[in-house]
N, C-alpha and C positions, 0 to 999 in steps of 0.2 A: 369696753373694748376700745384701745386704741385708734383712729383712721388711720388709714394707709394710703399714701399719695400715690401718683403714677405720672409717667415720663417724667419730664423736665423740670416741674416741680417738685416732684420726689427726690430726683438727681441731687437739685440746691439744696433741699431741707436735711438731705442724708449727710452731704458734702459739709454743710456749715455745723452740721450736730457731728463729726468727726474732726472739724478741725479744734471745736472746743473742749471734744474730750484733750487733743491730742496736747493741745495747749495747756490745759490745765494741769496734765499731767506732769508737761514738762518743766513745768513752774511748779510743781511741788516738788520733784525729783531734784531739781536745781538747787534745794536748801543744802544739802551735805554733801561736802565736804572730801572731790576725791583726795585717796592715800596714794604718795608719789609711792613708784613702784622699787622696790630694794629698801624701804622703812621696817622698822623692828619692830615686833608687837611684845610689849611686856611679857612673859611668861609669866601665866600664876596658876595657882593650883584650879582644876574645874570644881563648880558650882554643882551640887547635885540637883539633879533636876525635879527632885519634888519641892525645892525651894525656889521655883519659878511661882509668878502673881499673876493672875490673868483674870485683870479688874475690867472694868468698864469699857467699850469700845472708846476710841480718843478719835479728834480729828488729825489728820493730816496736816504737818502746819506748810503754809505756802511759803515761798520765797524767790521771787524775780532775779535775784543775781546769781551772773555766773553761769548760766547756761552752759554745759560741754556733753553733751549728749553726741557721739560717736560713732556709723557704724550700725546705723538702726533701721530696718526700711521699717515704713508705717503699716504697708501691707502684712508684715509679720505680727501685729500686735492690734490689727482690727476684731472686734468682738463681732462674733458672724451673727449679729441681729441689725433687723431692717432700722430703727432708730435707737439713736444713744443719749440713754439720760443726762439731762444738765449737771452741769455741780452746783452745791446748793453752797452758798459761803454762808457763814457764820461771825459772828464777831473772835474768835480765836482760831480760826483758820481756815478750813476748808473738807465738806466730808466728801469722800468718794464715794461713786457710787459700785455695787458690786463687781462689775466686767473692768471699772477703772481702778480697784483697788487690787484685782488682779494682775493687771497692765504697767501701774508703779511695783508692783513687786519684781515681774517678772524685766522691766527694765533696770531697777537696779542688782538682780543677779546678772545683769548683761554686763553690767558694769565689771563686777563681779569680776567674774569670768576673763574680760579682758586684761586684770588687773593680774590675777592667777597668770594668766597665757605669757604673761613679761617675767614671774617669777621662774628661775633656773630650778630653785633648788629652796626647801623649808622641811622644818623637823616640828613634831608637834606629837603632844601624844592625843592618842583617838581610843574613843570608848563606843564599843557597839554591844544591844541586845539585839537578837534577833527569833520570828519564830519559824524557823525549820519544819517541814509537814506537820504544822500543828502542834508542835511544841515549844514554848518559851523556853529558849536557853538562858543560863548566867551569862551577866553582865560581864565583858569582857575590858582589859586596859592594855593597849596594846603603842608599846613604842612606836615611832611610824619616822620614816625617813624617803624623803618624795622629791625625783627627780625629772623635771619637765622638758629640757635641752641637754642636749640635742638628742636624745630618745627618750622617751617615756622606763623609769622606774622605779621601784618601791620596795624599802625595806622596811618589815616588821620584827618585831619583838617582846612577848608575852611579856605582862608583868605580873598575870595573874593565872588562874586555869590550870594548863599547862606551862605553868613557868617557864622562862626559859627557850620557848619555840620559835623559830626563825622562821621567817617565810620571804623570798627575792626572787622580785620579778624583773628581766630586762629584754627590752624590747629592742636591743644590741643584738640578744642571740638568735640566733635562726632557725632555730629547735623552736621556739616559742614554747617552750617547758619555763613552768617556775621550779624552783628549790625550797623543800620543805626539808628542816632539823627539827624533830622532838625536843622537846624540853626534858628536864630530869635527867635519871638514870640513864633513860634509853636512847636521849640524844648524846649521851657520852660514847654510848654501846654501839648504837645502829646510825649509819653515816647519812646523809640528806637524800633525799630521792626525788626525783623528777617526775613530774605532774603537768596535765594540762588543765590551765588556768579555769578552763570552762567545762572542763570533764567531771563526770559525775561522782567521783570520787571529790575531787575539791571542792565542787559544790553541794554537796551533804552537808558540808559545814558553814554554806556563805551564802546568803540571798542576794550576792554580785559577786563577780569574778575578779581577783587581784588585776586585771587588766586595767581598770576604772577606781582601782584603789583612789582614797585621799580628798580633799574638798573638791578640785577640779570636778575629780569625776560623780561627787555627787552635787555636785550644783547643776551639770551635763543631766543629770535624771531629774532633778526637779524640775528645770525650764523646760526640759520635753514634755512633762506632765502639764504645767503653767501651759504651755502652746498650744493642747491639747484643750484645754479648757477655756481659751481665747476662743479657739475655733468654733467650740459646741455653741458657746453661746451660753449654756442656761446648766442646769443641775448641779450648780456648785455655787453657796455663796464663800466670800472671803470677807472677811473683819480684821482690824489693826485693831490690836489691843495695845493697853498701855506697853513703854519701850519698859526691856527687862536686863538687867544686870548679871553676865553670864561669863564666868574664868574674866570677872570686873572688867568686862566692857561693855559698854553702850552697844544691845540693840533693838532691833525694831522686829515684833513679835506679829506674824500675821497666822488665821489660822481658816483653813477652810478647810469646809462640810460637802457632803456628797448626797442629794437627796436619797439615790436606792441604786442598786446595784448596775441599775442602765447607762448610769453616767460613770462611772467607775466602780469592776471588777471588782479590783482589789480591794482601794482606800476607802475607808469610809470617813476618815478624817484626819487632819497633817495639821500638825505645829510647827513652822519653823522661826527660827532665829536667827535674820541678818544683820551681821556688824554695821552699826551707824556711819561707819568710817570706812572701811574696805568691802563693804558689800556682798562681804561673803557670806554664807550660813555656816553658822556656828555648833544650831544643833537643827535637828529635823527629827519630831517625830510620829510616826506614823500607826492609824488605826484601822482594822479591818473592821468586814459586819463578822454580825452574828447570828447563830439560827434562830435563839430563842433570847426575848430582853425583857418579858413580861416581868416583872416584879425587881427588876436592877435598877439601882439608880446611877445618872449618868456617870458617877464615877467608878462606882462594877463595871459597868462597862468600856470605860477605858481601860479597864484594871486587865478584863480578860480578854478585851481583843487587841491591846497591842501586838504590833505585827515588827517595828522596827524601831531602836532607839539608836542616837549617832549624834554624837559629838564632837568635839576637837577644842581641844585647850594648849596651853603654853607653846603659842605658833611664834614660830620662829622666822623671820623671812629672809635673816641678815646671816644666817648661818649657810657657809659654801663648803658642801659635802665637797669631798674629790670623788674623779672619778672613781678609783678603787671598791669605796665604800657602796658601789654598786654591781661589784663583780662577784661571783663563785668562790674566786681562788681570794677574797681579802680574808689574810691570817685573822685576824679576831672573833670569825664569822666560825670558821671551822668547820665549814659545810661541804 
């Protein structure tokens, strides 16, 4: 069992075991490389994701220069336990330990995030499974077109499933109604109909509401999750695993476990993938429990409790939609 100090000595020993996570942190987070905002990202075709490698845990490599850390209070990213492990250095770099390797993560989707918040306007196409009341649906590819200023909105379009299905949401209208076209036949036949984003018709089919469409808004769900798990403290480890090659870009692959259903409901385990360079998540995905696991091995069990797969490839960030191409009335849409 640990000791545990009290008054003023506790104060100091808590105080200097906080400022050397915080430091440490920030000197690893310091190695890469922010992306000026309005830079283009290659488009290439996406990686399927059973050709992702998740070898050996790696260290963390450090790196002193460059510091630009932004916009961060510390009290946001304190691990709610009484002492915080040292970093152990290494001769190739530096390992974290579990609450700090949570704390680099969730700093640079901060990054992330602010990087997104300068972006106006990107196209990309996005791939989601999802399981719906317990059932795995098909893999979905879905066009996607994502506008951040000066209102929040989003246009999809099937490329598979339902071929053809438009879906636009703009947060211009005052109805707060999205617009849904059928694909096929029947989006020829029957004209687009108005839905609320969060009503339970739309969500039959979506475990998020177009309202949070696009990276932003799932990088928004992950850091609430990550914050969540700063705070507890404990029933969650996180591991960096080797960086992984994804729609051919460098990222950094972290993945964290959930002891039992106390610490999280839902997840029982999350893969994500942030770009080395823009700090976004690339892909994310996520595992629920199960009743019964006696005789599975752990890849049956990823197999049957995935709950959520989500991607995005050939991002665009240099491309300036106009306004039009997030109205009702743009002729090409035909909704």
């Amino acid at each position: 069992m640990p000791q545990k100090f009290s008054g003023t000595t506790s104060s100091k020993r808590n105080t200097a075991a906080a400022c050397l996570t915080a430091a440490s942190i920030a000197l690893l987070y310091a190695s890469f490389d922010p992306a000026p905002a309005g830079e283009t990202v290659r488009s290439a075709s996406a990686v399927s994701s059973s050709t992702l490698v998740f070898s050996e845990e790696v260290p963390l490599p450090p790196d002193t220069k460059h510091l630009t850390i932004q916009n961060v209070s510390p009290d946001q990213l304190t691990p709610a336990t009484e002492q915080t492990p040292a970093v152990v250095t290494v001769p190739n770099g530096c390992v974290l330990s579990n609450l700090e390797a949570i704390q680099f993560s969730a700093l640079m989707l901060q990054d992330g995030a602010r990087f997104l918040e300068n972006v106006d306007t990107y196209g990309c196409m996005f791939e989601k499974q999802e399981r719906i009341n317990g059932d795995l649906g098909e893999s979905q590819t879905i066009e996607l077109k994502v506008r951040h200023s000066p209102k929040f909105s989003v246009y999809m379009k099937w490329k598979n499933g339902d071929t053809g299905r438009q879906l636009l949401y703009n947060e211009e209208y005052e109805d707060g109604q999205m617009i849904v076209k059928l694909g096929g036949l029947k989006g020829r036949l029957i004209p687009g109909i108005k839905l609320d984003p969060r009503g339970e018709r739309a969500m039959s089919e979506a475990r998020y509401p177009a309202t949070e469409a696009g990276i932003l808004g799932m990088l928004r769900q992950i850091l609430a999750v990550r914050k969540q798990d700063i705070d507890r403290g404990q029933g969650v480890t996180c591991r960096r695993l080797a960086n992984q090659q994804f729609d051919e870009r460098d990222c950094m692959c972290f993945v964290y476990e959930y002891e039992s259903k106390e610490y999280s409901e839902v997840y029982r385990k999350s893969i994500i993938l942030i770009d080395a360079r823009y700090h976004i998540p690339l892909m994310a995905r996520n595992y629920t429990w199960l009743d019964k696991t006696e005789g599975l091995t752990p890849e049956q069990i990823d197999e049957q409790s995935l709950i959520e797969n989500y991607s995005f490839s050939g991002l665009d960030f240099g491309r300036d939609f106009v306004a039009e191409e997030f109205r009702r009335d743009f002729p090409k849409y035909r909704m």
